[in-house]
C-alpha positions, -999 to 999 in steps of 0.1 A, spaced: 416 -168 447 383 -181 462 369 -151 465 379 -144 429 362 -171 415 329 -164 441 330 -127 429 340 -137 390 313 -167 387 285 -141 412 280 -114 383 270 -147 359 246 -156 383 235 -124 394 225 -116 359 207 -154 354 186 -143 385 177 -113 376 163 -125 342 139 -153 364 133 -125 391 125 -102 363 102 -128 344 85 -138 377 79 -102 387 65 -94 354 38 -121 353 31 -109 394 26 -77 382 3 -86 357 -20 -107 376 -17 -84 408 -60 -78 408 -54 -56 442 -33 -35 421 -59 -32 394 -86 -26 417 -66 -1 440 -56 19 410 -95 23 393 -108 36 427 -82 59 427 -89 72 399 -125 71 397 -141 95 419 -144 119 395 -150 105 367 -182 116 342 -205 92 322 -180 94 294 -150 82 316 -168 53 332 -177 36 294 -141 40 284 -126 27 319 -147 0 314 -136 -8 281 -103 -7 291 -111 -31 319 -125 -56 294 -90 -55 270 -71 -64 297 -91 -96 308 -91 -104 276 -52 -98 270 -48 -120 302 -68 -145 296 -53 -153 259 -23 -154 279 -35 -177 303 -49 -199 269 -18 -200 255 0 -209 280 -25 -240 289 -20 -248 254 14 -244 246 21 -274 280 -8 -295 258 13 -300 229 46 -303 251 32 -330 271 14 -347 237 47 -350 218 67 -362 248 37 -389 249 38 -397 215 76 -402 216 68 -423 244 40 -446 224 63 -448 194 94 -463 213 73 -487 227 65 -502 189 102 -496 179 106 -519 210 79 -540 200 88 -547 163 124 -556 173 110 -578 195 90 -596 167 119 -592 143 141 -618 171 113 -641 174 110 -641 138 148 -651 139 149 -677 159 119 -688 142 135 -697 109 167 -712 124 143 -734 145 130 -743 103 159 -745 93 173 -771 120 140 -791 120 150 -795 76 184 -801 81 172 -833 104 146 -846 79 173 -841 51 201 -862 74 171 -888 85 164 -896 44 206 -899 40 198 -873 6 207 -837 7 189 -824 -27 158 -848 -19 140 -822 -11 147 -800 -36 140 -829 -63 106 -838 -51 93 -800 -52 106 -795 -90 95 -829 -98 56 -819 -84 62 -788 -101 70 -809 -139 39 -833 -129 18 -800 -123 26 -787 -162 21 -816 -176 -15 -822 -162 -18 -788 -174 -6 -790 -210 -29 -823 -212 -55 -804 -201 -71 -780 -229 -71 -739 -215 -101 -730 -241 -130 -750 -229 -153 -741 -252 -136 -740 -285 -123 -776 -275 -157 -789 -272 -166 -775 -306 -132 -797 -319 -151 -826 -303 -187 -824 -315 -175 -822 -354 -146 -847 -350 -179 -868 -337 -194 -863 -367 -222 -847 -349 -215 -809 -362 -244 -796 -382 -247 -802 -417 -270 -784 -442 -279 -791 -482 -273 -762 -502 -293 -749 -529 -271 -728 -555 -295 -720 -580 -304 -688 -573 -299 -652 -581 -290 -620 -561 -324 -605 -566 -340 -635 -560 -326 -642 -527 -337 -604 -516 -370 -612 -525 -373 -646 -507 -356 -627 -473 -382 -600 -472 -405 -626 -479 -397 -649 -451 -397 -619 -427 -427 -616 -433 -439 -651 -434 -427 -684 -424 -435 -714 -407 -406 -714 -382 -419 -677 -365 -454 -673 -382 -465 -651 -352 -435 -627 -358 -442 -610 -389 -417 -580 -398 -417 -561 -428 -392 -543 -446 -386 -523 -479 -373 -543 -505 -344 -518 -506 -335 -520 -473 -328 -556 -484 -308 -551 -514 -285 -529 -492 -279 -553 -466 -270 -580 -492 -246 -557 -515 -233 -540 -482 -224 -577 -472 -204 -580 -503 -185 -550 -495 -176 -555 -460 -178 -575 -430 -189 -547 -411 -227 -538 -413 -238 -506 -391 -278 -507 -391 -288 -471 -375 -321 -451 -371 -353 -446 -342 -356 -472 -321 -385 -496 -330 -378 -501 -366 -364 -535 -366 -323 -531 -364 -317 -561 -345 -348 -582 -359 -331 -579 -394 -301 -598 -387 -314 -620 -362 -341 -632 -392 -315 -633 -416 -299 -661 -390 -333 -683 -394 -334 -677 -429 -295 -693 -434 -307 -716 -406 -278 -704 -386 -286 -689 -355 -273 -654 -350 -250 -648 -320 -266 -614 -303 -234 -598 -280 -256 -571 -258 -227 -542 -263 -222 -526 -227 -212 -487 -216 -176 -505 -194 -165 -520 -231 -129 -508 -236 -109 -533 -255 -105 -566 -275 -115 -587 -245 -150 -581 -245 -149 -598 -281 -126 -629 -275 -125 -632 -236 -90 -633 -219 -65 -658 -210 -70 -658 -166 -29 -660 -157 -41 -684 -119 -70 -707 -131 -46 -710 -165 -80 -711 -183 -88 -686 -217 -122 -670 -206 -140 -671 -240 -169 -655 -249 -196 -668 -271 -188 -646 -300 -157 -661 -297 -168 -698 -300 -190 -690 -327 -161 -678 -349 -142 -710 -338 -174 -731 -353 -178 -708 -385 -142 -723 -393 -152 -761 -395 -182 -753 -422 -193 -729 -452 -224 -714 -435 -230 -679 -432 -225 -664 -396 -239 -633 -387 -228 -617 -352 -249 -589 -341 -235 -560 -316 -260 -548 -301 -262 -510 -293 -227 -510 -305 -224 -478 -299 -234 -475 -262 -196 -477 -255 -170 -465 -277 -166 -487 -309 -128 -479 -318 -120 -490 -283 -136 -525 -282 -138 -529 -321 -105 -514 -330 -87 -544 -339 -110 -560 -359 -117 -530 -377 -79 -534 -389 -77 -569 -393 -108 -572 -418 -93 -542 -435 -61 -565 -445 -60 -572 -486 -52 -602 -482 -77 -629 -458 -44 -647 -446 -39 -617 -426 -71 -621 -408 -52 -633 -377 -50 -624 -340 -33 -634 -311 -52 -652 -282 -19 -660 -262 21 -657 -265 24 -689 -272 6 -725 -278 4 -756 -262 0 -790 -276 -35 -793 -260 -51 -761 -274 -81 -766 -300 -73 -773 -338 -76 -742 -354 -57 -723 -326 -18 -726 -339 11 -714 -318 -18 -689 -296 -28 -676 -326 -65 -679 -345 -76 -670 -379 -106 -651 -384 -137 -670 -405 -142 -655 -436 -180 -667 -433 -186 -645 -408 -203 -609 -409 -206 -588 -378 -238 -559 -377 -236 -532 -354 -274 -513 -344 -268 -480 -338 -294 -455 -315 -288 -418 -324 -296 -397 -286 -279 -385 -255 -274 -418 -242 -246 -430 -267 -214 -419 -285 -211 -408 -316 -191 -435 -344 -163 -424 -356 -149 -416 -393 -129 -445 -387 -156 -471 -385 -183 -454 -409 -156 -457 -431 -146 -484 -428 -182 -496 -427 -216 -502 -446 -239 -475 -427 -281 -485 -436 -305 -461 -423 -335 -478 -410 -360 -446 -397 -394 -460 -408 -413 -491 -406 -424 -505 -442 -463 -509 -445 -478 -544 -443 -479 -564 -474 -489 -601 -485 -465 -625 -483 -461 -659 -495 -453 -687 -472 -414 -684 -473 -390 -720 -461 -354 -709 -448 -328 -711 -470 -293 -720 -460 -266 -705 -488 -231 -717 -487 -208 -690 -483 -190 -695 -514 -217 -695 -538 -226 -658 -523 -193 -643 -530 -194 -663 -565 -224 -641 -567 -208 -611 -559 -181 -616 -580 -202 -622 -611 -223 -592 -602 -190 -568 -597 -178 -580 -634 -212 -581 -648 -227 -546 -638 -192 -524 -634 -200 -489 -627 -201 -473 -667 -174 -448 -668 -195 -422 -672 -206 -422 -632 -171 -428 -624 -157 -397 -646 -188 -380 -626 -176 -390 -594 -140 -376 -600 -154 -345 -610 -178 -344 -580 -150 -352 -556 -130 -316 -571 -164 -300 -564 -162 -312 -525 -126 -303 -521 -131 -271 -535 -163 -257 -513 -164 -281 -486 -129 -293 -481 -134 -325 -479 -121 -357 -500 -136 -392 -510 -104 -412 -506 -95 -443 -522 -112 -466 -500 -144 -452 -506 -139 -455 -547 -131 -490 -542 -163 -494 -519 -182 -477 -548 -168 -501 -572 -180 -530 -552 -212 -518 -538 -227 -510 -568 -225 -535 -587 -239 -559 -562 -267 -535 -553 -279 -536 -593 -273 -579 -593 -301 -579 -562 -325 -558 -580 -317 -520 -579 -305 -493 -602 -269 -479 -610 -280 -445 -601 -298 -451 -568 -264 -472 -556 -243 -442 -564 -271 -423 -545 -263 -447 -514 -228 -445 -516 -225 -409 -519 -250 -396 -489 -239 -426 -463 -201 -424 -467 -196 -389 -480 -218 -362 -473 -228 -378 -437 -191 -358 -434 -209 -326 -435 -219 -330 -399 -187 -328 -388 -182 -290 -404 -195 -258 -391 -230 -260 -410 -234 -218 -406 -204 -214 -428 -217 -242 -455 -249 -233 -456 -251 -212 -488 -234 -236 -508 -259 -265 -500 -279 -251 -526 -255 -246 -551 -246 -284 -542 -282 -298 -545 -279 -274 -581 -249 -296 -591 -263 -328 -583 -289 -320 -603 -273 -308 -636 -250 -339 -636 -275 -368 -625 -304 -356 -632 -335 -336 -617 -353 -369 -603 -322 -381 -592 -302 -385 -558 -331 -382 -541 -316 -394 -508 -287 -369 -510 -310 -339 -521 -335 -350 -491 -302 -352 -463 -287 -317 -479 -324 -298 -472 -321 -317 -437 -289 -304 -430 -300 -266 -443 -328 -270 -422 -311 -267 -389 -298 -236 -392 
């Protein structure tokens, strides 16, 4: 039986040793260099020119061959040897870690057993427990005493001082007067008498009757022609200062209007147009809040929720939410984290046209008073001009008189209706009912401050209508501008609408 199993288990092993003799061999044979060299002197006594280049060739395969075996080889034990190290390394921080994880152990028992005696030593289990939600009640309460909107808490404090600015209003005055005595002031007054700016008389009337129309004023044009001087003299001239917010390009959202409630100082971050708003609520003065290159960043983004709110019918809607909810020591006017917006306020956008901005949106021209300011008015005597601070309710008595006193006649309106057919049909556009209702109060107004029926219409019509022409593929409109500028004519008259007639030949002009 012995030699049975010897004999049985001998061809097993025979075969395994050949395989390792064979392998052996094989790499002998292929490194054997006396072989190599034996074999090309054999060979190479008679070889020609010819034969030598291609033995030599030959030669030079097979070094290579041998040594990319070789390299592989070398490489191959590399990465063996690498992973069995890195195994290696990572069990020693598997070790490591569990380590830590013990000590970490026995470190909270040791926490735990050093508690348990304080608790015993006191005689009071939940004594502990007590004094940490106690500190934790204390800790509110200092901070419900304590107000979260530091600025619009002060402004509760200077008027319930009775140190709040108060001004004498003068109400008798008219429309057109109080465009004259503006550019007048501009242009001369005691409190800036080396700052002398001048500006159309129209430019005027269509601030004032844009102010009765919305809340939102978009002055736009070439740089240098007094955008952001207009509203800031119109401040001096109320004698309210106007709050200048310098719009910039990272504006995305409400925030950069009101500020933001900070959830681990517990503080509302507000910003100074935000305070100014609070103040315009304790008094009837008119506030003006200027954003400066508004449209350096994207208006609808940072602007979006005003633009709805002021759009409400009624003013009661003018409200936004600061914060979820309110404490007992937030300012007056803040109820339950939520603020009503003045109604004495206007807010003015300046507008730069280039590569450096964004275009404004339908959605805000619209909703909107656009004034083009592209020219500086020449120079022109002035009288010496005293501010004039105007309570905010005799101006909107003004514009109410002026909307029922000087109605667009019918005739223009029937005009209109007709005109907005004519747009639909080659142009495919539509006035919309917010615009009609814009006309109806614009206009008016526009006529109270000194201007004509005819050059309001003119106003309305190229800023909130045909400034939609830009936004259509001016090669395919382009033969019915004329026909347009035709119409125009045949229904207002030939020395008529001269500002849409002059934007139209613009627009043909570029292509």
């Amino acid at each position: 039986m012995t030699e049975f199993i010897m004999a049985f288990l001998g061809v097993l092993w025979g075969g395994i040793s050949e395989i390792f003799l064979g392998i052996f061999k094989g790499i002998y044979d292929m490194f054997n260099f006396p072989t190599y060299y034996s074999t090309f002197m054999k060979y190479s006594a008679d070889w020609s020119a010819g034969n030598w280049v291609v033995a030599i060739l030959i030669v030079l395969v097979v070094v290579i061959i041998l040594v990319a075996i070789l390299w592989l080889v070398v490489w191959g034990i590399t990465r063996i040897a690498g992973k069995l190290k890195t195994r290696v390394v990572n069990q020693d921080l598997v070790d490591e870690i569990h380590n830590l994880k013990r000590q970490i152990i026995k470190l909270n028992q040791e926490k735990d057993r050093i508690l348990g005696m304080k608790v015993t030593g006191m005689g009071n289990d939940g004594l502990l427990a007590d004094e940490a939600v106690e500190g934790e009640k204390k800790e509110d309460a200092v901070e419900q005493k304590e107000s979260r909107f530091y600025k619009l808490t002060e402004v509760d404090q200077i008027y319930a001082s009775g140190q709040g600015p108060t001004h004498e209003y003068d109400d008798n005055f008219t429309l057109e007067q109080l465009c004259d005595r503006i550019r007048n002031y501009a242009a001369n007054n005691p409190e800036r008498p080396w700052r002398k700016l001048y500006y159309e008389i129209k430019i005027i009337r269509l601030f004032i009757a844009s102010m009765a129309t919305s809340r939102l004023i978009i002055l736009q044009g070439i740089s240098g022609t007094g955008k952001t001087s207009l509203p800031e003299c119109l401040g001096h001239f109320f004698n309210n200062e106007t709050t200048i917010a310098s719009v910039q390009p990272s504006w995305r959202d409400r925030t950069e209007i009101f500020g933001y409630f900070n959830e681990f100082t517990k503080r509302f971050n507000e910003t100074e147009v935000l305070k100014k708003m609070y103040e315009a609520t304790y008094n009837n003065d008119i506030y003006i809040t200027v954003l400066d290159e508004m449209n350096i960043a994207r208006v609808e983004y940072y602007f979006a929720e005003m633009l709805s709110i002021l759009e409400m019918p009624s003013r009661a809607q003018w409200v936004i939410d600061l914060v979820p909810s309110g404490w007992p020591s937030d300012p007056v006017h803040v109820e339950k984290g939520r603020f009503r917006l003045p109604e004495n306020m206007w807010y003015v956008g300046t507008a730069n046209n280039d590569d450096s901005t964004f275009a404004i949106s339908d959605k805000v021209y619209d909703r909107g008073m656009p004034i083009n300011i592209n020219s500086k008015a020449a120079a022109f005597d002035a009288p010496l001009t005293e501010n004039f601070p105007v309570n905010y309710h005799t101006l909107e008595a003004l514009f109410a008189k002026a909307q029922e006193e000087h109605k667009v006649s019918d005739e223009n309106l029937k005009k209109f209706e007709e005109m907005d057919d004519y747009v639909i049909a080659h142009f495919r556009l539509a006035f919309g009912n917010r615009i009609v209702k814009q006309l109806r109060e614009f206009v008016p107004v526009y006529v109270a401050c000194g201007g004509t029926e005819i050059d309001g219409l003119d106003y309305v019509l190229c800023n909130k209508i045909l400034r939609k022409f830009e936004s259509l593929n001016l090669g395919f409109i382009r033969d019915e501008i004329d026909a347009y500028i035709q119409y125009l004519s045949d229904n207002f008259g030939e020395e008529n609408m001269t500002e849409c007639k002059e934007y139209l030949a613009r627009l043909k002009k570029l292509f």
